[in-house]
C-alpha positions in Angstrom: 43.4 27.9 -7.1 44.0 30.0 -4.1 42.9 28.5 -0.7 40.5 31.7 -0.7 38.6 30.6 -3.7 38.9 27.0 -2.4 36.9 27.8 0.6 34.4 29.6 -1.2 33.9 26.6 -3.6 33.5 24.7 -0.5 31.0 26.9 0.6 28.7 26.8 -2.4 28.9 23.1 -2.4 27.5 23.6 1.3 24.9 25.6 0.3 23.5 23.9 -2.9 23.2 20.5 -1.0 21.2 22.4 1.7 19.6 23.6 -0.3 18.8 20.4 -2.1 18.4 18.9 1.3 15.5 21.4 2.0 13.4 21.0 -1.4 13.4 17.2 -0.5 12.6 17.5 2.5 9.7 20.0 2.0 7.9 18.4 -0.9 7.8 15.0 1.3 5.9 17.1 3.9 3.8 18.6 1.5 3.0 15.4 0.4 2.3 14.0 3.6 0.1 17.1 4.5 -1.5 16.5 1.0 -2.4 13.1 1.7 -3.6 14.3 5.4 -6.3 16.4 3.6 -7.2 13.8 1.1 -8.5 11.5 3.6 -10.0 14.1 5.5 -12.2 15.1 2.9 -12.8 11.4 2.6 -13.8 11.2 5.7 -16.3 14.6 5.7 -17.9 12.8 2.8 -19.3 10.3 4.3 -19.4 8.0 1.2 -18.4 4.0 0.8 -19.4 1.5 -1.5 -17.4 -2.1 -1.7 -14.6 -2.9 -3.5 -12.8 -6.0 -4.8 -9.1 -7.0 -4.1 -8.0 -7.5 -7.8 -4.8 -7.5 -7.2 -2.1 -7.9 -4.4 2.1 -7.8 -4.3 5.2 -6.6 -2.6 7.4 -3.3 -3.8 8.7 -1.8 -0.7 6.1 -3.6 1.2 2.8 -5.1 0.6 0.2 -3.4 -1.6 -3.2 -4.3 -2.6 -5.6 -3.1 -5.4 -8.9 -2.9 -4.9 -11.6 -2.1 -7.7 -15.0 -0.6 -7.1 -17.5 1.2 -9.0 -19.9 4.5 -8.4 -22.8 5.5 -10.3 -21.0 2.8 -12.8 -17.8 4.3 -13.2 -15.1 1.4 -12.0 -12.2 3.2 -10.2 -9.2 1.9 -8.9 -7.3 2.3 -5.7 -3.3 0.9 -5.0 -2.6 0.8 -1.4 0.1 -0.6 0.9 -2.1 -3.3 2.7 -2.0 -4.9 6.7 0.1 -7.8 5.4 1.4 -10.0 2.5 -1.7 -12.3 3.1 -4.6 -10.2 1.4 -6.2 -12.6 -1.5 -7.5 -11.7 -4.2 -11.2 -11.7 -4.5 -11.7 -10.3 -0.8 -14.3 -7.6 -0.6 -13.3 -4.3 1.5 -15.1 -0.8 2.2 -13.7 1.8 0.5 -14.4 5.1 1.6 -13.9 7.6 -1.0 -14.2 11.5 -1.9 -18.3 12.2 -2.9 -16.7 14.8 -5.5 -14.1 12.7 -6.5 -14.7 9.3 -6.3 -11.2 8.5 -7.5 -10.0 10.2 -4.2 -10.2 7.1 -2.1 -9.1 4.1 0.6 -9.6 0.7 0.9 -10.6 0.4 4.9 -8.9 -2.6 5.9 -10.2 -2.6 9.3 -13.8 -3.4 7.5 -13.4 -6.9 5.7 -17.0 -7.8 4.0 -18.3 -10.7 3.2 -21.3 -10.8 0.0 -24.7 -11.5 0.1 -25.0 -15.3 -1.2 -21.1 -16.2 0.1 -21.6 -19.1 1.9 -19.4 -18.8 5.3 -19.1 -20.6 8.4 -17.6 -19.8 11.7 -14.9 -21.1 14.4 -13.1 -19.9 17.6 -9.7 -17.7 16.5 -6.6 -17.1 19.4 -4.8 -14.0 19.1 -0.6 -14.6 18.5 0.0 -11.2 17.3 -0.8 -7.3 18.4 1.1 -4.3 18.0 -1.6 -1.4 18.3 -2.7 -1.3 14.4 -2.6 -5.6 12.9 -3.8 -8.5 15.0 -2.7 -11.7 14.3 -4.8 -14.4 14.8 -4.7 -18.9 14.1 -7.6 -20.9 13.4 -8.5 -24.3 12.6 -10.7 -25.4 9.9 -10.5 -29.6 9.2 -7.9 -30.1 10.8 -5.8 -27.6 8.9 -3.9 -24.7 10.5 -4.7 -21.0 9.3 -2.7 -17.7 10.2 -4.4 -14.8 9.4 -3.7 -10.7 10.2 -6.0 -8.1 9.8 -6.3 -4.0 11.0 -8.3 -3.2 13.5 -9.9 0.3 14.6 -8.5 2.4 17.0 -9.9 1.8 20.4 -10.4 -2.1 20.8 -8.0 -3.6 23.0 -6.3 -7.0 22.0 -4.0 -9.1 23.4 -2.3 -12.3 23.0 -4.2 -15.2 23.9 -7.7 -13.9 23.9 -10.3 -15.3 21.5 -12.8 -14.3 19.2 -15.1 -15.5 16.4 -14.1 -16.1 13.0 -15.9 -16.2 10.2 -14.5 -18.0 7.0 -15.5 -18.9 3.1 -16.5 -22.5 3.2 -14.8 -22.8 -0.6 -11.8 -20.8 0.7 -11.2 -21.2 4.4 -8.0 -19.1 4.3 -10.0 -15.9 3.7 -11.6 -14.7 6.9 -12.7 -12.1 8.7 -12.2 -11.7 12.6 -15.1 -10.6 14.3 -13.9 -8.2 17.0 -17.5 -7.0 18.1 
């Protein structure tokens, strides 16, 4: 093989991993524009009902499932969630698509607690705030709770303040903090 024909090998090489390089690169930003619509249509919609954490776990982060039915359908919805701390049972809006109800979210800056779930309430200190999860300790008994939870653009946290928070009597790990 000639140095010539070397080079020109070379320079296929090149160009089929740039090539490569590009595809990748432009069906992740399709994807990511995709997804951009999806929940813009979502959002146009207007539509919510609640949903039920049925299942949580950790593949490349923490992921929660949340099940909830329209005009009794059930649907599902898999979702990288706030933290690894999401139990199942929780109740969540999920905002979805009204001509797709498949097309959805589960909002986790909008914790719900059920008609007929019997809570209680205590005073909650911030630890943790980085624009998008707060962090927040509790005690209930004499026990120690750390909890974290999204919150909506627009409130502004920080470290030390306090708030109210609202837990399950059966379950006091399960809370919501009430930011308003």
């Amino acid at each position: 093989m000639t140095p010539l024909q070397k080079l020109k090998n070379t320079g296929y090489f090149i160009l089929i991993l740039a090539g490569g390089y590009a595809l990748i690169y432009g069906l992740i930003q399709f994807s990511g524009w995709s997804e951009d619509q999806d929940v813009l249509e979502i959002k146009k919609s207007n539509t919510s009902t609640i949903g039920t954490i049925v299942k949580v776990g950790s593949m490349k982060g923490s992921y929660a499932i949340a099940e909830y039915f329209v005009d009794g359908k059930r649907y599902e919805k898999k979702q990288g969630s706030p933290a690894e701390d999401i139990y199942i049972g929780e109740h969540y809006l999920v905002i979805y698509r009204a001509t797709g109800p498949a097309i959805s979210r589960i909002d986790f800056t909008n914790p719900i607690f059920l008609n007929g779930e019997k809570t209680s309430a205590t005073i909650a200190t911030i630890v943790h705030e980085d624009g998008v999860t707060v962090g927040f300790t509790y005690i209930v008994d004499g026990e120690h709770f750390k909890r974290f939870q999204k919150y909506a653009d627009g409130d502004r946290l920080e470290e030390g303040q306090t708030y109210t928070v609202e837990y399950l009597l059966s379950n006091p790990a399960v809370s919501i903090l009430r930011l308003k």
